[in-house]
N, C-alpha and C positions, 0 to 999 in steps of 0.2 A: 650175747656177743662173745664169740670166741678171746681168748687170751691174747695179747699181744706177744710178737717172737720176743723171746729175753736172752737167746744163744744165736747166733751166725757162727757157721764150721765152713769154713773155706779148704779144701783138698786139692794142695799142688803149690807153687808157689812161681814163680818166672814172672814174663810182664801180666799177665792174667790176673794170677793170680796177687799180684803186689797190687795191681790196678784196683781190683775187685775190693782189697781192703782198706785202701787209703782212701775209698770214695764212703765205703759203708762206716768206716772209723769215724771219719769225717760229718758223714749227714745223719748219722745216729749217738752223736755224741748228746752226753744229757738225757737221754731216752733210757738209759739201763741196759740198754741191750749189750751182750759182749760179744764181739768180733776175736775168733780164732784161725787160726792159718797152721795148717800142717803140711808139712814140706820134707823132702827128705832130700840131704845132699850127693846122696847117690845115682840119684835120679838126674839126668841131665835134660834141658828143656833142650826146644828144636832153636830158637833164637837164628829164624833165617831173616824176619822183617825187622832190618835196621831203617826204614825206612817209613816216612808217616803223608800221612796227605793234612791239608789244615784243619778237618774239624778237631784235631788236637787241641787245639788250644782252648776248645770249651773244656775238655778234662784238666788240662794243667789251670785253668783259672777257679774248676770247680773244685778242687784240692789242693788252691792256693799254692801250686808252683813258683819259685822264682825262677823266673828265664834266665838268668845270668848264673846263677846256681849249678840250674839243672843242665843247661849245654857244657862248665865246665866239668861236671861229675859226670856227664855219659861221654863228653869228647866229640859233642854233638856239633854238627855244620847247618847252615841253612838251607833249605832246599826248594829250590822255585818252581820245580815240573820233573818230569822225566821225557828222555828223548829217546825215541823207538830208531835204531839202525836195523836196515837189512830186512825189515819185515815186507817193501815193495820192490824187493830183488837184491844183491849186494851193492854197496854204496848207496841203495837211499838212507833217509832220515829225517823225520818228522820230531815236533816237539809238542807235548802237550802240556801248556803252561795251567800253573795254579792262578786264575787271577781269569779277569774277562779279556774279550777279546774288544775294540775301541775304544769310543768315550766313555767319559761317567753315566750311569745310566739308562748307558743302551745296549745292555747285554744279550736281551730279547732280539731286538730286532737289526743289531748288527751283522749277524751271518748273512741277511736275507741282503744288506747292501753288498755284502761280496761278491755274492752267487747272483746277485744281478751284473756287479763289474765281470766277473768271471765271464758272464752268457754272450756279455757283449763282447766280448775278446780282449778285454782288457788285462795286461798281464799285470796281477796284485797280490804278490807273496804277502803268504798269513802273518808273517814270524813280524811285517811290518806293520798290523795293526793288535800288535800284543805285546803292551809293555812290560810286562811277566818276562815274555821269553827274552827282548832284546837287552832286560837287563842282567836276563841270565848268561845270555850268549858273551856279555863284555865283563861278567865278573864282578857285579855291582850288586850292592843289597840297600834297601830302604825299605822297614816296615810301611804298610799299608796306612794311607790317611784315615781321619775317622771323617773325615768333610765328604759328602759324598758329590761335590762338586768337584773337587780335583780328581786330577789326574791319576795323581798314586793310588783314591781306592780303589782304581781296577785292580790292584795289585794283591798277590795272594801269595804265602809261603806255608811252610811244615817243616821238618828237620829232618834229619838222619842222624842217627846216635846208635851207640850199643845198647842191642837189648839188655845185657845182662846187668851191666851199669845203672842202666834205667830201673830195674826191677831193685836194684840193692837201694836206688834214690830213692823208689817208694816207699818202700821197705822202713827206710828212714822216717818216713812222713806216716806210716801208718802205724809203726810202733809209739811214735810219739804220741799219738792221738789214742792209743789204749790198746792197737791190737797186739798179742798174746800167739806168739808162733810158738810152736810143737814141730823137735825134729822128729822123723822118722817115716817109714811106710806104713801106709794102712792094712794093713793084712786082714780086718776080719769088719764086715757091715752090719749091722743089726737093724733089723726091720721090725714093727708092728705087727702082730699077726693077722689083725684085721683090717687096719688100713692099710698097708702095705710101706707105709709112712720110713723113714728111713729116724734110728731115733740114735745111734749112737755109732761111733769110729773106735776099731782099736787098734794102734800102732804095735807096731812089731819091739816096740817097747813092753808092751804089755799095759800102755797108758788106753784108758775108756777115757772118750771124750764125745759127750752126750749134747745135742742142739734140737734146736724144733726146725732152722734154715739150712740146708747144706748148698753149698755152690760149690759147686766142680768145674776145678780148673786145675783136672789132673793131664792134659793133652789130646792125643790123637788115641788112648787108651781109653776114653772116657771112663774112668772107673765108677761114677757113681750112677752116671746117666745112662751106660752101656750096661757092663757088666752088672750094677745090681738093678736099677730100672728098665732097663731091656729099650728104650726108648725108639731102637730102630734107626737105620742109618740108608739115606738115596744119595746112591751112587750115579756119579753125574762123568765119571770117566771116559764115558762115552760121544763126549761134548769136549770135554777137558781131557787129552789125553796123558797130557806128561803125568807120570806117578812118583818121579823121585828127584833129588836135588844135590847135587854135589856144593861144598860149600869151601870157601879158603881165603883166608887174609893173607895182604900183600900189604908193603909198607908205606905209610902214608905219602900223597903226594903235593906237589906245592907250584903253582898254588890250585885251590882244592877246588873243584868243578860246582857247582849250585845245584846240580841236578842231580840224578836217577838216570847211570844208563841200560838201555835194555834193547840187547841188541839180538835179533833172528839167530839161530844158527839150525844146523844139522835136523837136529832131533828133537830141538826147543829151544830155548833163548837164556844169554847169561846176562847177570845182573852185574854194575859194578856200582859199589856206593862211597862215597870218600868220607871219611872221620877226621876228626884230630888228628887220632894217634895210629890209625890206619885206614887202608881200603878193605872193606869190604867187597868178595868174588862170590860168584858161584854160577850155576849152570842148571838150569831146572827141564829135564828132559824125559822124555816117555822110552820107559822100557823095553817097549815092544816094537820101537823104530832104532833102538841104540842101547848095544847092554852096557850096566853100569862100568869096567872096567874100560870100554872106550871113551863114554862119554868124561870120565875121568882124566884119560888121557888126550880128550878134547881140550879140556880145561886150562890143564896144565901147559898145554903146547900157546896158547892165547898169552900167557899171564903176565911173559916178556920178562920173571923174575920169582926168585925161590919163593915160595910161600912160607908165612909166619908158622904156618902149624898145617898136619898129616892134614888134608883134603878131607871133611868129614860127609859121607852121606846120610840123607833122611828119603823115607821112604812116606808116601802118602795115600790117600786115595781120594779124590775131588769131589765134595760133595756133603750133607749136613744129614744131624737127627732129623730123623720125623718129628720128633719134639725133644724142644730144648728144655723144655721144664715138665717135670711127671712127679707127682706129689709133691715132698717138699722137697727137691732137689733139683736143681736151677744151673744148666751145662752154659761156662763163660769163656769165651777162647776157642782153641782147638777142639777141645771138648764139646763144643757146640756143631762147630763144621770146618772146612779145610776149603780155601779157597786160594790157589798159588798167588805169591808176591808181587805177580807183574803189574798192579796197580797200586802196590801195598798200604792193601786195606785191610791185614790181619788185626791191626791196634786199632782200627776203627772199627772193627764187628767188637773187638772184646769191648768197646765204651760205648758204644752204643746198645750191646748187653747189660751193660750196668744201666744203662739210664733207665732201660726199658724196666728194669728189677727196682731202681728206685719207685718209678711212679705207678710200680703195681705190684706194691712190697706187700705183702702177704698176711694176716694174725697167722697165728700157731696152728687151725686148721688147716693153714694152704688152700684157702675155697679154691676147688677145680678151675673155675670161670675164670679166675683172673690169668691160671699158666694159659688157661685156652686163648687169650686173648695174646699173651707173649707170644706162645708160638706161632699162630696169625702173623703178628707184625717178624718176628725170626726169620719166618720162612720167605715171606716177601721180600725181606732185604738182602738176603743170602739171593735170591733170585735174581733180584735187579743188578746186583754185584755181578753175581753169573756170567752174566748176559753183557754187560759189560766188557767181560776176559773174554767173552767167546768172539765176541764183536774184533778185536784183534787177528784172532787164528782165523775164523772163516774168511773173513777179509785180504789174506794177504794175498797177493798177486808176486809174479816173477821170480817164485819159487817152486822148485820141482822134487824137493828130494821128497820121501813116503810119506810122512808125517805130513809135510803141509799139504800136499794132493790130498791126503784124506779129508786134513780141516778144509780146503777147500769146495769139497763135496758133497759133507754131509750135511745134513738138515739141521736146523737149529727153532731153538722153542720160539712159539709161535708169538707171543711179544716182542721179542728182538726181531725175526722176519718181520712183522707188520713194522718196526719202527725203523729198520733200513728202506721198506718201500714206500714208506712215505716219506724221508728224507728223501728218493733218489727222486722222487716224482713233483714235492712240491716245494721241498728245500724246510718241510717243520720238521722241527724236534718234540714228537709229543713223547713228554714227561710227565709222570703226577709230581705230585706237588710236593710226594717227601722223597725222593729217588734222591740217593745220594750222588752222585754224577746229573752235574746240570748242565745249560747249553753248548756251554765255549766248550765243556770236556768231550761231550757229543761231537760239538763240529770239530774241532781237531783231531780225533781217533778217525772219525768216520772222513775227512778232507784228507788225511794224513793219508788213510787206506786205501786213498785212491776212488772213493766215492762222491761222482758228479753229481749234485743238484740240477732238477730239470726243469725246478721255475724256484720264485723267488715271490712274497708275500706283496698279493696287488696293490696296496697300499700305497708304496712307493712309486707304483706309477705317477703320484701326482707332480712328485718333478722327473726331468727330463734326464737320458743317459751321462749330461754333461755336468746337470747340477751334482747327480751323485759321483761322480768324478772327484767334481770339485770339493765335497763333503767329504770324499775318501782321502783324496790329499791333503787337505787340513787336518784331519785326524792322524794320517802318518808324520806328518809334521812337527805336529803338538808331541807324538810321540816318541820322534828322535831326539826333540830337542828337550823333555822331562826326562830322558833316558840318558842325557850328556850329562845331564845334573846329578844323577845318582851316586856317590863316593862308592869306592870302590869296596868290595866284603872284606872286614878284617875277623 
């Protein structure tokens, strides 16, 4: 039996890379093993996703976060959904809440009662069977019941904070627990001659820092998983066209919205996220429908007031390794793949990279089998993500400038087509079973987008048009009146 790992060398530092060590600090403590983080301050991360969706919260309880802590240390807000402007012509607006869509319970089979009221002509705005959105629309917060009889656990949140905040809180939490950071650049990699094994770093210090684990979480450069394991990289641009992001704070506002908004525009869609202690802006647009200096002064012309700091751009390319792990080096973050913010799920590929690293943590050989099986579940979930963000752009309707007539037009992977026509045909959502986006997120993107269901699960036939009526009006009911009781977010 191979050696157990006794070194983990982490390369990069940001939320990736903070995340990556407060989890391995954390679940390998007592084991001998030592966790290192090499980081250089000249290096600036991208910190476009201030924004989380809820599986958060399995990381922050898997590394013992306090919530009271950690929202005052990042200047963090609570966050109930994001609400899509302008993607079904100017002045529409759809919202997709965190949380389910009716009762307790009937998350599955609730869509299928609407698109039955729907068929009958019944008019029954979404927003009133989702106590998610209507407590976001009034400015109210109440965490989630644990009863799953009530009301409130339809309810689902995530936060919005500064990345950079975030990564300096980890930071905290993972030097406590033993990890050992190294400033500087990597300038020079050392490989095995015969394994090809990656076996030591040396900083532009002239510091050797030798592991049998490397994780890279050096960016959109991938330097260990790129440049020295060549791991390959599928460009998906072609589905995803914006490649670049204009980014700008603006000064906090009051009182502070619950959501994500993300609104259509020109050449791609801008983001606005509220903080504490500011708004978060930006504009993530394709190059090749708008050059960066107008999209720029797109930006600017929206923002109704000076920016805190010069406009900064990032430049991208949409799309993941071939393989995120190739011998002992294990790509977490950006260095894994790049998938824009409009659902932002950057903090969720990076923790769900960890997880996946945890439950198929390696001995000192790196047996092949187990990356083969990372990159397996990687690649799936980068896909199902995908597919997701593309579901948005193909989808829009009553838009006409380049950009979206292309999304509108071109082909999209053959999963997401077979899973739009069988929503429009029989009103399912088939999902597998570990897809990170589940039903209510389906039916709101895809109702939002203007996609009719053309039947509704027969099931329901066994009551009549007026029972479900009558079932849908107690349910809006029960809703407004758990939604009046909600104290308002402080």
């Amino acid at each position: 039996m191979a050696e157990p790992v006794r070194r983990v060398v982490i390369v990069g530092g940001g939320t990736a890379g903070w995340m990556t060590a407060a989890t391995l600090s954390t679940a390998l403590d007592h084991t001998g093993t030592a966790v290192t983080l090499i980081e250089s301050d000249e290096i600036g991360t991208v910190g476009v996703g201030e924004a989380t969706i809820p599986t958060i919260h399995w990381f922050n309880r898997l590394v013992g976060l306090d919530e009271a802590k950690f929202m005052a240390d990042t200047g963090a807000t609570w966050k109930l959904g994001i609400e899509f402007r302008g993607w079904q012509s100017e002045g529409s607006a759809y919202f997709h809440p965190f949380g389910t869509y009716g009762g307790p319970g009937d998350a599955a089979m609730f869509p299928h009662r609407l698109i039955r009221a729907w068929r009958s002509g019944e008019a029954a705005p979404i927003e009133d069977y989702s106590l998610t959105t209507r407590i976001a629309r009034a400015g109210s917060f109440v965490r989630p019941a644990s009863d799953p009889r009530s009301l409130l656990s339809t309810l689902g949140y995530a936060f919005h904070f500064d990345a950079a905040r975030y990564a300096a809180h980890l930071r905290g939490l993972a030097e406590a627990c033993g990890t050992v950071r190294h400033e500087g650049k990597v300038v020079d990699v050392a490989r095995d001659g015969v394994t090809g094994q990656v076996t030591s770093l040396t900083t532009a210090r002239g510091e050797v820092i030798a592991g049998d684990l490397f994780v890279d979480c050096s960016g959109l450069r991938g330097l260990l998983i790129e440049q020295a394991m060549q791991a390959g990289y599928e460009d998906w641009s072609h589905w995803l066209p914006c490649d670049a992001a204009w980014a700008a704070p603006t000064a906090a506002v009051e009182p502070r919205p619950l959501h994500t908004r993300a609104t259509a525009d020109v050449a791609g869609w801008r983001w606005r996220i509220p903080l504490q202690h500011r708004t978060g802006n930006g504009y993530v647009f394709s190059t090749r429908f708008e050059p960066p200096d107008a999209a720029r002064a797109r930006l600017l012309a929206v923002l109704g007031e000076p920016p805190l700091a010069e406009p900064r751009l990032i430049r991208f390319t949409p799309g993941r390794r071939r393989r995120a792990w190739v011998g002992n080096v294990v790509a977490i973050g950006l260095s894994a793949g790049f998938l824009e913010p409009l659902e932002s799920t950057s903090i969720h590929l990076i923790q769900s990279g960890i997880a996946r690293l945890l439950s198929l943590f390696p001995r000192a050989d790196a047996d092949p089998l187990l990356a083969e099986q990372y990159n397996r579940l990687a690649a799936r979930e980068f896909e199902d993500v995908r597919d997701f963000v593309i579901l948005h752009y193909h989808l829009t309707r009553g838009r006409t400038e380049p950009l979206w007539r292309h999304c509108q037009a071109m082909s999209v992977p053959e999963p997401l087509a077979y899973k739009i026509e069988q929503f429009r045909r029989s009103g399912r959502l088939m999902l597998a079973s570990d897809e990170l986006f589940r039903d209510a997120s389906w039916f709101a993107v895809l109702t939002g987008q203007g996609v009719a269901a053309g039947d509704y699960n027969p099931l329901l036939d066994v009551m009549s048009d007026a029972d479900n009526s009558r079932q849908l009006a107690a349910v809006r009911e029960a809703i407004r009146a758990a939604a009046a009781r909600v104290p308002a977010a402080r």
